[in-house]
MARMAR-497639 format. One record per atom (N, C-alpha, C, O): x, y, z. Coordinates in Angstrom, 2 decimals. Layout:
! MARMAR-497639
c1: X	c2: Y	c3: Z
...
***
This chain:
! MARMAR-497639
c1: -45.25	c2: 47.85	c3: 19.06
c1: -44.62	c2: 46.64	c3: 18.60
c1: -43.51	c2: 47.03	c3: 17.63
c1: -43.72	c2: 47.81	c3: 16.70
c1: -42.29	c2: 46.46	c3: 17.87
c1: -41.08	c2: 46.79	c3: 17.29
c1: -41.05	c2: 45.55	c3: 16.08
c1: -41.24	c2: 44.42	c3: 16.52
c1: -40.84	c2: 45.65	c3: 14.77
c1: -40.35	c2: 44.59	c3: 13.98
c1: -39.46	c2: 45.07	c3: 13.30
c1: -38.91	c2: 46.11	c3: 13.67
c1: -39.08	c2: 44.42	c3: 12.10
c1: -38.13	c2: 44.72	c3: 11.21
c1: -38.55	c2: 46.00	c3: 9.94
c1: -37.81	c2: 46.72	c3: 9.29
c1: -39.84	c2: 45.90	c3: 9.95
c1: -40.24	c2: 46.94	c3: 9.27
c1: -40.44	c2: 48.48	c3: 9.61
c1: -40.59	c2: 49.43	c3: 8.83
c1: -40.39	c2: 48.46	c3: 11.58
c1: -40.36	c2: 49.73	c3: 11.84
c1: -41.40	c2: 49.39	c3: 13.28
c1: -41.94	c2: 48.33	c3: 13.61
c1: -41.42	c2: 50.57	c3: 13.86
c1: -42.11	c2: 50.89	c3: 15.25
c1: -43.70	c2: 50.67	c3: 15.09
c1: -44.09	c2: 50.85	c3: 13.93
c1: -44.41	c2: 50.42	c3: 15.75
c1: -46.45	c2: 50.54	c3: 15.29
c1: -47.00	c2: 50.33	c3: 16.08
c1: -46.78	c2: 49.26	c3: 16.65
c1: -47.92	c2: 51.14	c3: 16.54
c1: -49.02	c2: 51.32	c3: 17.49
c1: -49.85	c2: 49.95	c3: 17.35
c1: -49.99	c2: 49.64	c3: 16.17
c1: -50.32	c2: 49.26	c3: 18.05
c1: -50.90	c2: 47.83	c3: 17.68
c1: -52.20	c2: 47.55	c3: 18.65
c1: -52.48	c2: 48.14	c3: 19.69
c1: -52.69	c2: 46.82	c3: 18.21
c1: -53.77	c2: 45.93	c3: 18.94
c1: -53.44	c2: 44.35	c3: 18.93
c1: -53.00	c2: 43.74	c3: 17.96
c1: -53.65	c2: 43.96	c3: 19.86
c1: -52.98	c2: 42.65	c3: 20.44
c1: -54.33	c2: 41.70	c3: 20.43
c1: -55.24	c2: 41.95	c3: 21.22
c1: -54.41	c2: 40.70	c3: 19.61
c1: -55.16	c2: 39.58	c3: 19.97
c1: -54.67	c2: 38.25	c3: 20.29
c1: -53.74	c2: 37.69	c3: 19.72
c1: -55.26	c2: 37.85	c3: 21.10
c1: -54.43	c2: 36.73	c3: 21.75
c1: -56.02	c2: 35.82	c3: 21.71
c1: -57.14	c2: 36.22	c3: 22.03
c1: -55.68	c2: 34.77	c3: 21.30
c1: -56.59	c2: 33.20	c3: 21.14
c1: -56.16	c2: 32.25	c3: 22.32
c1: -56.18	c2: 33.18	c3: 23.13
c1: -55.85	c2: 31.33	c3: 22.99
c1: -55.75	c2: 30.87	c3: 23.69
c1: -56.91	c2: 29.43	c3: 23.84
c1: -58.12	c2: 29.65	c3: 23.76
c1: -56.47	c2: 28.16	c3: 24.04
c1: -57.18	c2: 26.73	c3: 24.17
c1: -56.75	c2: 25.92	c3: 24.58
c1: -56.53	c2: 24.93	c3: 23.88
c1: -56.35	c2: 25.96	c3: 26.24
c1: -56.43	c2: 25.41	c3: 27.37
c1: -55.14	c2: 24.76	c3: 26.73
c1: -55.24	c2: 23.55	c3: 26.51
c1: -54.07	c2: 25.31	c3: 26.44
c1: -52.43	c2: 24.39	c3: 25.98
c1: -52.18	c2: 23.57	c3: 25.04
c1: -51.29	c2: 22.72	c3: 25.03
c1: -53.36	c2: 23.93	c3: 23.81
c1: -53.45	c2: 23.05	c3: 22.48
c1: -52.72	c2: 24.17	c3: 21.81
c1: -51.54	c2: 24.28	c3: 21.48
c1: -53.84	c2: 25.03	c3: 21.71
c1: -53.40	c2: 26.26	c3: 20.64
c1: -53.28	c2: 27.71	c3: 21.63
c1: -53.95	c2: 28.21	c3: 22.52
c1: -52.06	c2: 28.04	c3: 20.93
c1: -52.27	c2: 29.74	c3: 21.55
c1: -52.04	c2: 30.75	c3: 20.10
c1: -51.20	c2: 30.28	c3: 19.33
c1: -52.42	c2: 31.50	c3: 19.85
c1: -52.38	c2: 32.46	c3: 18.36
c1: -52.34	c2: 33.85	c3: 19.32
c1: -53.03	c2: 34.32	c3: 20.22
c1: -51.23	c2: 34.18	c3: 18.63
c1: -50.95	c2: 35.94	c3: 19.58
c1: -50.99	c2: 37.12	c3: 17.58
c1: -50.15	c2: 37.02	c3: 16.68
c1: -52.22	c2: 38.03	c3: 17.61
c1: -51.81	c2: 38.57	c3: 16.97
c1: -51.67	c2: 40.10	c3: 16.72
c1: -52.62	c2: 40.76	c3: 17.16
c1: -50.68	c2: 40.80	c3: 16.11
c1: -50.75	c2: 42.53	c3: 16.31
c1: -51.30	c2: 43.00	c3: 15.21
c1: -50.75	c2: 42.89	c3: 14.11
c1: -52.69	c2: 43.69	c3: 15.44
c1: -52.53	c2: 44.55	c3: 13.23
c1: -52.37	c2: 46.23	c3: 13.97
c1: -52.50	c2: 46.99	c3: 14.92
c1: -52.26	c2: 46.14	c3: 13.55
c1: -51.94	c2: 48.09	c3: 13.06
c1: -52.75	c2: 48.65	c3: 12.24
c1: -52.91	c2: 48.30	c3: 11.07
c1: -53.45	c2: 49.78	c3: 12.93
c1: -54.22	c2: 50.84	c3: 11.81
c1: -53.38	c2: 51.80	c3: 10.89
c1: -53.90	c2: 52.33	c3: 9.91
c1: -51.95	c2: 52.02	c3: 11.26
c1: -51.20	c2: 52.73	c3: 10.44
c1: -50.83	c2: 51.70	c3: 8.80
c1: -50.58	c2: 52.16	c3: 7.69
c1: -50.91	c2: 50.35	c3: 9.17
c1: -50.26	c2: 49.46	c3: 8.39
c1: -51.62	c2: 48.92	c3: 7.27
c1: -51.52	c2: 48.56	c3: 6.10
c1: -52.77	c2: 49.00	c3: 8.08
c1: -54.15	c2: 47.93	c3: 7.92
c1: -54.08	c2: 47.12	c3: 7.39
c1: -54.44	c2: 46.87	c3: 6.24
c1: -53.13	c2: 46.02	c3: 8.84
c1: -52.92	c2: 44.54	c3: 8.80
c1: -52.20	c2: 44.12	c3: 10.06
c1: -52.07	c2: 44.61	c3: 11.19
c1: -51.81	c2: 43.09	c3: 9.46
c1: -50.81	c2: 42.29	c3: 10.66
c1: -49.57	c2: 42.64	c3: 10.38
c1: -49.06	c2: 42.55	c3: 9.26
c1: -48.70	c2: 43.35	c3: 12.04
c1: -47.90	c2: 43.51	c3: 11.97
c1: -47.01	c2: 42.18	c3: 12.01
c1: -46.29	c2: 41.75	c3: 11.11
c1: -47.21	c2: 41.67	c3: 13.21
c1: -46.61	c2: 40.50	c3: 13.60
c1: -47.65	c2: 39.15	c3: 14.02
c1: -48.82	c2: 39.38	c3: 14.32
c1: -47.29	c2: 38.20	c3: 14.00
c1: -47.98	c2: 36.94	c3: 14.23
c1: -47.47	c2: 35.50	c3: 14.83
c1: -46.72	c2: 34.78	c3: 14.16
c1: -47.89	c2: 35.17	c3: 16.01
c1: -47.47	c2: 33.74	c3: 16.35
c1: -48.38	c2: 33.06	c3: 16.96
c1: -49.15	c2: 33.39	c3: 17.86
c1: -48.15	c2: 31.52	c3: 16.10
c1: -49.15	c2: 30.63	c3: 16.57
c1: -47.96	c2: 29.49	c3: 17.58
c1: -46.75	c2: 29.36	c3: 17.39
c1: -48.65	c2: 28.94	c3: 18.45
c1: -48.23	c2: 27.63	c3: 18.84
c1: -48.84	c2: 26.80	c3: 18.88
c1: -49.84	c2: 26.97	c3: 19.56
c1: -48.69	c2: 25.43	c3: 18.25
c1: -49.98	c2: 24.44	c3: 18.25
c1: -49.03	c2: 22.94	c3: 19.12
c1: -47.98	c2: 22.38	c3: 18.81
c1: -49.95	c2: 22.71	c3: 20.23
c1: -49.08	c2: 21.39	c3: 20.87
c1: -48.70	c2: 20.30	c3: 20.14
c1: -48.19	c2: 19.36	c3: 20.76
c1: -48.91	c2: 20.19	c3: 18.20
c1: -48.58	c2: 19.13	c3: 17.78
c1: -47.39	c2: 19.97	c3: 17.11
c1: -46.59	c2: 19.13	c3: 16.71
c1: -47.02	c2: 21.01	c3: 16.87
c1: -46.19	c2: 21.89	c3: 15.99
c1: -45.33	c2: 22.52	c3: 16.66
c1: -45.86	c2: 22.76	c3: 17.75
c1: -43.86	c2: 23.09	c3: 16.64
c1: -43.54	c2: 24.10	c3: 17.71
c1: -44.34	c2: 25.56	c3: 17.29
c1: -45.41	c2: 25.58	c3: 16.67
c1: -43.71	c2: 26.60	c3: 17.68
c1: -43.81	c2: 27.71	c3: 17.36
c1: -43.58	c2: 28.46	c3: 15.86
c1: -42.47	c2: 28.64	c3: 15.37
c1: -44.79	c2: 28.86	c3: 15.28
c1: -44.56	c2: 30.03	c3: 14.39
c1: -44.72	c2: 31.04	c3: 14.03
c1: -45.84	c2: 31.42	c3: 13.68
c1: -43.13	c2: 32.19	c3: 13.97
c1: -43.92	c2: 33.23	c3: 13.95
c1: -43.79	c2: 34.02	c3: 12.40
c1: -43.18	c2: 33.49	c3: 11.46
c1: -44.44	c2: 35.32	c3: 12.30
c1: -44.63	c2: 36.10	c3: 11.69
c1: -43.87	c2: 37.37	c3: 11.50
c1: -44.69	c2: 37.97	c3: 12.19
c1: -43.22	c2: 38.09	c3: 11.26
c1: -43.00	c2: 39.42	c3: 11.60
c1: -42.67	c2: 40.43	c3: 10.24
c1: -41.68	c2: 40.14	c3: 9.57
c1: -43.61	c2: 41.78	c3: 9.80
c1: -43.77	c2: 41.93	c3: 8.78
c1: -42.45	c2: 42.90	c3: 8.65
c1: -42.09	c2: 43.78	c3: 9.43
c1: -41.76	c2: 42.44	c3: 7.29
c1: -39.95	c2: 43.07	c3: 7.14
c1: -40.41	c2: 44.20	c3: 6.65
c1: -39.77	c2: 45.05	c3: 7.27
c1: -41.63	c2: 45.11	c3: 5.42
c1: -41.50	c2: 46.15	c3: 4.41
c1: -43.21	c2: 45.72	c3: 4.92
c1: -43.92	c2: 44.89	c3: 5.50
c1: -43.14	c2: 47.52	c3: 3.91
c1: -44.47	c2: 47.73	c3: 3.85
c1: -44.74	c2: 49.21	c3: 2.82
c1: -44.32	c2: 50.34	c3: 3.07
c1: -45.34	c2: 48.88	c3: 1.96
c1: -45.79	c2: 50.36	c3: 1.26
c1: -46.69	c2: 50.69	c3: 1.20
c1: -47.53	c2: 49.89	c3: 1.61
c1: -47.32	c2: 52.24	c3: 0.62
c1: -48.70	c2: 52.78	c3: 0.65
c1: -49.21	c2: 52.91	c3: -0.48
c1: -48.54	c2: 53.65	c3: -1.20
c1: -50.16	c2: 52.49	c3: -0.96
c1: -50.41	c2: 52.47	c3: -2.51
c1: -50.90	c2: 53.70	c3: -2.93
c1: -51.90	c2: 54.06	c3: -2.31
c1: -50.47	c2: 54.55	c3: -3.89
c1: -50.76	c2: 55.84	c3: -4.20
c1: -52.19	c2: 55.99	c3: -4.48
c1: -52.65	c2: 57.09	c3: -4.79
***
């Protein structure tokens, strides 16, 4: 998964409810979190997520 913060090996979860809700999300073990994130809810459009920075705490 490509974002603004850089390249990352990811795991993809995807939620899905029959065209109400769909939630797509990536975390990363390099990052340990969410890289990127989007929900769609049929009363809402689309929102997404995408993580810009990231540091390693000493």
């Amino acid at each position: 998964m490509t974002v603004p913060a850089g390249t990352f090996d990811c795991y993809k979860i995807v939620y899905d409810q029959e065209g109400t809700i769909r939630v797509e999300a990536w975390f990363s073990e390099d990052v340990k979190g969410l890289v990127k994130y989007s929900e769609e809810l049929f009363w809402h459009g689309p929102d997404i997520w995408e993580l810009e920075s990231y540091s390693v705490a000493p």
